[in-house]
C-alpha positions in Angstrom: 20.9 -127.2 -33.2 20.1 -126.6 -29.4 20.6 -130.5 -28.8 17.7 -131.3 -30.9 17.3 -133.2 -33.7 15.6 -132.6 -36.7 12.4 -134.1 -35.9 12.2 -132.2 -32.9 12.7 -129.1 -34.5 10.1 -129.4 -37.1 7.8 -129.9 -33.8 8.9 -126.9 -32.3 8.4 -125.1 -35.6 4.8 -125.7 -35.6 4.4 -125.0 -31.9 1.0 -122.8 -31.5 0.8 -123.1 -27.6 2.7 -123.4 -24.8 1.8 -124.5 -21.6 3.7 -123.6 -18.1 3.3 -125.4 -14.7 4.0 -122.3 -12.2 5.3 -124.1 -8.8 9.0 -124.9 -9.7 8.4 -123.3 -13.1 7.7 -119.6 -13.0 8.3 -120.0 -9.3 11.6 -121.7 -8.1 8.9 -124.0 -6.2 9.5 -122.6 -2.4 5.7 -121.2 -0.6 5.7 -118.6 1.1 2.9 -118.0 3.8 2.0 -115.4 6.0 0.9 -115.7 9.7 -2.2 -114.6 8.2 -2.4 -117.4 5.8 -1.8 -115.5 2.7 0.5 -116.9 0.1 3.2 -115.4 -1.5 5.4 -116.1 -5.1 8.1 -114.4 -6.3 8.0 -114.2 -10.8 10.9 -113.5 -12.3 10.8 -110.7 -14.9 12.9 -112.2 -17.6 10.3 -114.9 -17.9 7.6 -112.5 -17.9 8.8 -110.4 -20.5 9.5 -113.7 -22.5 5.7 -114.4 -22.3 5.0 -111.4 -23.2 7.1 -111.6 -26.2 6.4 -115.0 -27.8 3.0 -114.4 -27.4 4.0 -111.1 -29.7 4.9 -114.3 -32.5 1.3 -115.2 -32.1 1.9 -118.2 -29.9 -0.2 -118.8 -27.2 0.7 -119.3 -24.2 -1.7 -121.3 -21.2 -0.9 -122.3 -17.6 -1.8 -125.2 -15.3 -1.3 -125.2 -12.0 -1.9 -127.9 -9.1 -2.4 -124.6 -6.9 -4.9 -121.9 -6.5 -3.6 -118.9 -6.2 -4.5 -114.7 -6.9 -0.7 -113.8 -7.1 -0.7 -116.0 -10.1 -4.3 -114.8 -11.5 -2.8 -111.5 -11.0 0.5 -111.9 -12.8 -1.2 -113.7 -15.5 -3.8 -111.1 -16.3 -0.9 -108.7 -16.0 1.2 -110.5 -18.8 -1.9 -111.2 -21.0 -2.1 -114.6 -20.3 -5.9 -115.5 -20.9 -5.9 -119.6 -20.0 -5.1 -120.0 -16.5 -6.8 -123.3 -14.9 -5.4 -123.6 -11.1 -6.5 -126.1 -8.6 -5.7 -128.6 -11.4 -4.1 -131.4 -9.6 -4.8 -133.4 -12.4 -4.5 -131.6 -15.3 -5.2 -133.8 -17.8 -9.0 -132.3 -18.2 -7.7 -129.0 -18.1 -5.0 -130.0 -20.7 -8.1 -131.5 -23.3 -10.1 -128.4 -22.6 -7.1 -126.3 -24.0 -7.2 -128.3 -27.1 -10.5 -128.5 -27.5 -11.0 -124.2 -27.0 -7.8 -123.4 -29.4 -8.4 -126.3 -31.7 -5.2 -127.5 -31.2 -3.8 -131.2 -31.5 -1.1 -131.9 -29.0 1.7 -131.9 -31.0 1.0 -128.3 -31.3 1.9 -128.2 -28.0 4.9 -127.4 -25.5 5.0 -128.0 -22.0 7.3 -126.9 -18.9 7.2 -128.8 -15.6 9.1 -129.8 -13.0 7.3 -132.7 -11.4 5.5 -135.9 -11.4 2.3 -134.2 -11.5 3.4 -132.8 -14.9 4.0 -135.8 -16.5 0.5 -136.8 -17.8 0.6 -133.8 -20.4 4.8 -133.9 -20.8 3.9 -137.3 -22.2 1.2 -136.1 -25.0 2.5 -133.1 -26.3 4.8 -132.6 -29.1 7.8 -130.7 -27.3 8.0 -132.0 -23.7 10.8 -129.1 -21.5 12.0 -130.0 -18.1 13.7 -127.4 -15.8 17.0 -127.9 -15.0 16.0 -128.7 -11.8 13.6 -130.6 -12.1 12.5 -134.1 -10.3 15.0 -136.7 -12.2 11.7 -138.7 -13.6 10.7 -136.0 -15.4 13.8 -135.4 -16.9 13.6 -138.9 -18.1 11.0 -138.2 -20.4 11.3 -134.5 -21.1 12.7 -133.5 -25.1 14.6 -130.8 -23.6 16.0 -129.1 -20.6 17.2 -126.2 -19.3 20.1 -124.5 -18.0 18.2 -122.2 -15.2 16.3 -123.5 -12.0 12.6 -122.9 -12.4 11.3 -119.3 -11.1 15.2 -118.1 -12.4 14.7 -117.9 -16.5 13.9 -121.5 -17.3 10.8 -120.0 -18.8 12.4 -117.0 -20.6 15.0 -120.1 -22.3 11.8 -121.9 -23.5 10.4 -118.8 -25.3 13.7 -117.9 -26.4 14.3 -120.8 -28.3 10.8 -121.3 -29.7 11.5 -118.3 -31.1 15.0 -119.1 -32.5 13.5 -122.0 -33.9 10.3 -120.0 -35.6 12.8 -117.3 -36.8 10.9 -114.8 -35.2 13.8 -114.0 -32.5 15.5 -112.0 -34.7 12.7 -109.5 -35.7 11.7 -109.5 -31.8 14.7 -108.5 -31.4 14.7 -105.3 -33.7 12.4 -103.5 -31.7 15.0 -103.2 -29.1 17.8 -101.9 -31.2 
């Protein structure tokens, strides 16, 4: 199922968190800058509304980010998203803090990156995702990938199938029919 085996599935089952990179992951990774200075990303709304919707399940859902940023304190805060750590070029401290708050163990855990810098949390938790374009050495060592390009749905594929896997998509689902 989904390319996954058993064991994997079982992880994903008892996912209570999952954690998102932004820059190449809810962004396709481009930075846009003003003459002023001013940064700019561009969210896509399907992975929005897929936050919004597995958090509905009741799992949480955290971001770390390399990157300060108020576009992404902004879309955060407008999707509900409550643990945003930015400026976290190593996020391994941010990552333990996460734990430590939720009371979590890390194969509670999913995480989507993209790069190098993601690897030191892809590593420890119990479902590691890679975009599908992602840097080739985090593929390597990702449990998953997807189909779309990080900032295009990769995100909304992730929740998507964490849901599948819960069996909770179906009953998300209802509330649209």
């Amino acid at each position: 199922m989904f390319g996954l085996d058993r064991q994997k599935l079982q992880v994903i089952e008892n996912l209570k968190l999952l954690i998102l990179d932004v820059d190449g992951v809810l962004t396709d990774g481009r930075l846009f800058f003003d003459d002023e200075g001013r940064e700019y990303k561009c969210f896509h709304a399907r992975d929005g509304h897929g936050i919004k919707l597995l958090r509905q399940t009741g799992v949480e859902v955290a971001v770390i980010s390399g990157r300060k940023s108020n576009s992404v304190t902004l879309r955060m805060r407008g999707l509900g998203v409550e643990h945003v750590y930015q400026g976290h070029e190593n996020k391994r401290a941010a990552f333990a803090e996460i734990l430590e708050l939720l009371g979590l163990r890390a194969e509670q855990v999913g995480y989507v990156g993209d790069d190098v810098l993601d690897l030191p949390i892809m590593r420890q938790v119990g479902f590691a995702v890679a975009v599908a374009d992602a840097n080739f050495a985090v593929k390597r060592y990702a449990d998953w990938q997807t189909e779309a390009a990080g900032g295009l749905g990769a995100v909304r594929e992730v929740c998507d199938l964490i849901m599948q896997v819960q069996g909770r998509f179906d009953s998300v689902l209802q509330a649209y029919l």
